[in-house]
ZAPASE-807245 format. One record per residue (C-alpha): x, y, z; residue in one letter. Coordinates in steps of 0.1 Angstrom, whole numbers, plus 5000, padded with zeros to 4 digits. Example, Ala and Ser with C-alpha at 12.3 -4.5 7.8 and 13.67 -1.06 7.14 Angstrom:
2
512349555078A 513749895071S 
***
This chain:
264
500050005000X 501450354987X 502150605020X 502250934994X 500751044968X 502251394952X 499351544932X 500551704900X 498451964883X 500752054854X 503151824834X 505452074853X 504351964890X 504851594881X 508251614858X 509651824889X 508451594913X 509651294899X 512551144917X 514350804921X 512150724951X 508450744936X 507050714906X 504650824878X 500850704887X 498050744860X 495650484855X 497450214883X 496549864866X 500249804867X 501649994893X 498849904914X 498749504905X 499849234928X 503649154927X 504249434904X 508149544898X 507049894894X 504649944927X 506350224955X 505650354984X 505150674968X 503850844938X 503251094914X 499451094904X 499051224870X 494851204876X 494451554877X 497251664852X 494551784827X 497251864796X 498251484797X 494151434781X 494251594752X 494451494717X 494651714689X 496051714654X 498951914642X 501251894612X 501151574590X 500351384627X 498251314659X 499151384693X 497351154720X 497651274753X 499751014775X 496850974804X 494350924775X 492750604787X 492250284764X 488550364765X 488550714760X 490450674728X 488250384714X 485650674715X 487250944702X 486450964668X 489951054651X 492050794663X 493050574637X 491050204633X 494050044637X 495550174670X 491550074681X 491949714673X 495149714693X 492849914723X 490549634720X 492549344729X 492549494765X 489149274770X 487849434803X 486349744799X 486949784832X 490449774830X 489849994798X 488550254818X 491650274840X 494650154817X 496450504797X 498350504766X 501250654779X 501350364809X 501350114786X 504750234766X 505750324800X 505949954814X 506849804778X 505849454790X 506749164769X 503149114769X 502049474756X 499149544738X 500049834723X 503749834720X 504049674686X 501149814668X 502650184679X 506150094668X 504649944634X 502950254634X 506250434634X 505050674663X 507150874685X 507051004721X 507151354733X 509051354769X 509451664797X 512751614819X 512651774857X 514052074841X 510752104823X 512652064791X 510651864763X 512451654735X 510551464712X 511951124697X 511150814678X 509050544703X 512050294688X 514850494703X 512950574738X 512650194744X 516250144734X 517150434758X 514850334787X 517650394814X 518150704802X 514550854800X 513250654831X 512651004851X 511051144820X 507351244818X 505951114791X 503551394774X 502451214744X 502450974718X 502251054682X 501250964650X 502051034618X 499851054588X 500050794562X 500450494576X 498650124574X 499049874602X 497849574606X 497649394645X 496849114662X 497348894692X 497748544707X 496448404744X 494648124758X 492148384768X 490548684763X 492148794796X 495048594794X 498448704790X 499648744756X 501548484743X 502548674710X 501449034701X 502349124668X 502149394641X 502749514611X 503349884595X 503549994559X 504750334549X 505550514516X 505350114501X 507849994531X 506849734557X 508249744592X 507349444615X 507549424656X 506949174679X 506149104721X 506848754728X 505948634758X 509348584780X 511248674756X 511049034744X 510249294719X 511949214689X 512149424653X 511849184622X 513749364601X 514749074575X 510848974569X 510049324567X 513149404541X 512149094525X 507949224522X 509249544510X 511349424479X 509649144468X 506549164446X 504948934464X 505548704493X 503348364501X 502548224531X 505247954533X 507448174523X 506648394550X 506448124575X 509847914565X 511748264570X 510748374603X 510947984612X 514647954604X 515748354615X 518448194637X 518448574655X 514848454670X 516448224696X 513148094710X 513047814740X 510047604749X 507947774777X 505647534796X 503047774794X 503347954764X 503947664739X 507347504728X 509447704706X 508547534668X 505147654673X 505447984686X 508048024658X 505347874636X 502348094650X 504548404647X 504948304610X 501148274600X 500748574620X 502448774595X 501748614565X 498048694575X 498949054581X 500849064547X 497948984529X 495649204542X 497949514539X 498349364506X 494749404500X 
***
C-alpha cells in the first residue's frame, strides 16, 4: 500500500516531482497489481494533470495525450481504426476505463498490447525532463534508451499521417496474457514488422519486413519458412506458452496473414 501520493496539476508539478524514490501514477493497473516490479511507496498521480488528456492534430500527425485511457480513445472519433483494434485486445472494459496510453509504453511488457502496433505504426513519444525541458523522439529509440528516459514524463504519443498497420494477438484467453502480440506497419510502400513475445521480448523483424518490401509478392510458406529459420529469433519452449516450433510457427502465420491483408 502506497504512503504518498504527490498530486501533479501541470506536466510541470509531476516532471519536477519525479524522483528515484516514487514514481509516475495514472491509470494504476500495473503499478497497482499484485507482485508488480513497478509498485512504491510513493507516487506521482498524473489523475488530475488535465494537459496529459488531450488529443489534437497538428502537422502531418496526431498527438494522444499520454493519460488518455484505452477507453477514451476507442471513443474518440479520430483515432485511427488500427490503434483501436490494438485498444480492443485489453478485454475488460473495466480495465479499459483505468489503463492510459502513455502507461502502457511506459511498462513496455513483453506482453504489451500496444507496443507493437505503435512501433509498426512508426510513432514517436514527446517526453518533459525535471527541468521541464521537452524533446521529442522516435518510440523505437525511447525503448532502446529506457535507462536513460526512466525519470521522464511522458506527454504524448504521436502519430503520423500515412500509415497502414495491421495487429493482432495470441492467448489462451481473452484475459490471458499474451503469448504473442504482433504487428505490422506499411509506409511510403515499406513494411516494418515488431513483435512481444511472451518471456522473451520485443523484437524488430527487420529481414521479413526487408524481405515484404522488395519482393513483389511473398506467400505464406514463404513467409512462414523465413521467420521459422531466423536463427536471430532464439526461442526456448515455455511450459505455458507453447514449445518454441510452434510459437516460431504461430509467429509466421501471423504475418503472413497480416501481409495479405495490407496487401489487399
Amino acid at each position: 500500500m502506497s504512503e504518498k501520493f504527490i498530486i501533479a496539476h501541470t506536466p510541470q508539478e509531476a516532471a519536477q516531482a519525479k524522483s528515484g524514490e516514487n514514481a509516475y501514477l495514472a491509470g494504476g493497473t500495473e503499478a497497482m497489481r499484485l507482485g508488480s516490479e513497478f509498485a512504491c511507496d510513493s507516487y506521482v498521480s498524473l489523475r488530475k494533470t488535465e494537459a496529459l488528456r488531450e488529443v489534437k492534430r497538428t502537422s502531418g500527425k496526431l498527438e494522444i495525450g499520454a493519460s488518455c485511457t484505452f477507453q477514451e480513445l476507442i471513443d474518440i472519433e479520430d483515432i485511427p481504426a488500427y490503434l483501436k483494434e490494438a485498444l480492443h485486445f485489453m478485454a475488460s472494459r473495466t480495465r479499459r476505463n483505468m489503463a492510459t496510453i502513455g502507461g502502457n509504453v511506459a511498462v513496455c511488457r513483453d506482453d504489451s498490447f500496444l507496443v507493437p502496433t505503435l512501433l509498426a505504426a512508426t510513432a514517436s513519444v514527446s517526453l518533459m525532463n525535471k527541468d521541464g525541458a521537452t524533446e521529442e523522439i522516435s518510440l523505437e529509440g525511447y525503448i532502446a534508451g529506457r535507462d536513460k528516459y526512466k525519470g521522464c514524463l511522458i506527454l504524448s504519443i504521436n502519430l503520423p499521417d500515412g500509415v497502414s498497420v495491421k495487429s493482432a494477438r495470441s492467448a489462451n484467453t481473452a484475459q490471458s496474457h499474451a503469448r504473442l502480440t504482433a504487428a505490422l506497419g506499411k509506409k511510403d510502400g515499406r513494411y516494418l514488422a515488431y513483435a512481444a513475445i511472451k518471456n522473451y521480448g520485443l523484437v524488430k523483424l527487420g529481414g521479413i519486413a526487408e524481405k515484404m518490401s522488395t519482393a513483389d509478392h511473398l506467400s505464406e510458406d514463404e513467409i512462414t519458412d523465413y521467420l521459422k529459420n531466423d536463427a536471430k529469433i532464439a526461442l526456448k519452449d515455455d511450459l505455458l506458452y507453447g514449445g518454441a516450433d510452434y510459437r516460431k510457427y504461430l509467429l509466421g502465420i501471423t504475418f503472413a496473414q497480416m501481409y495479405q491483408e495490407l496487401k489487399g
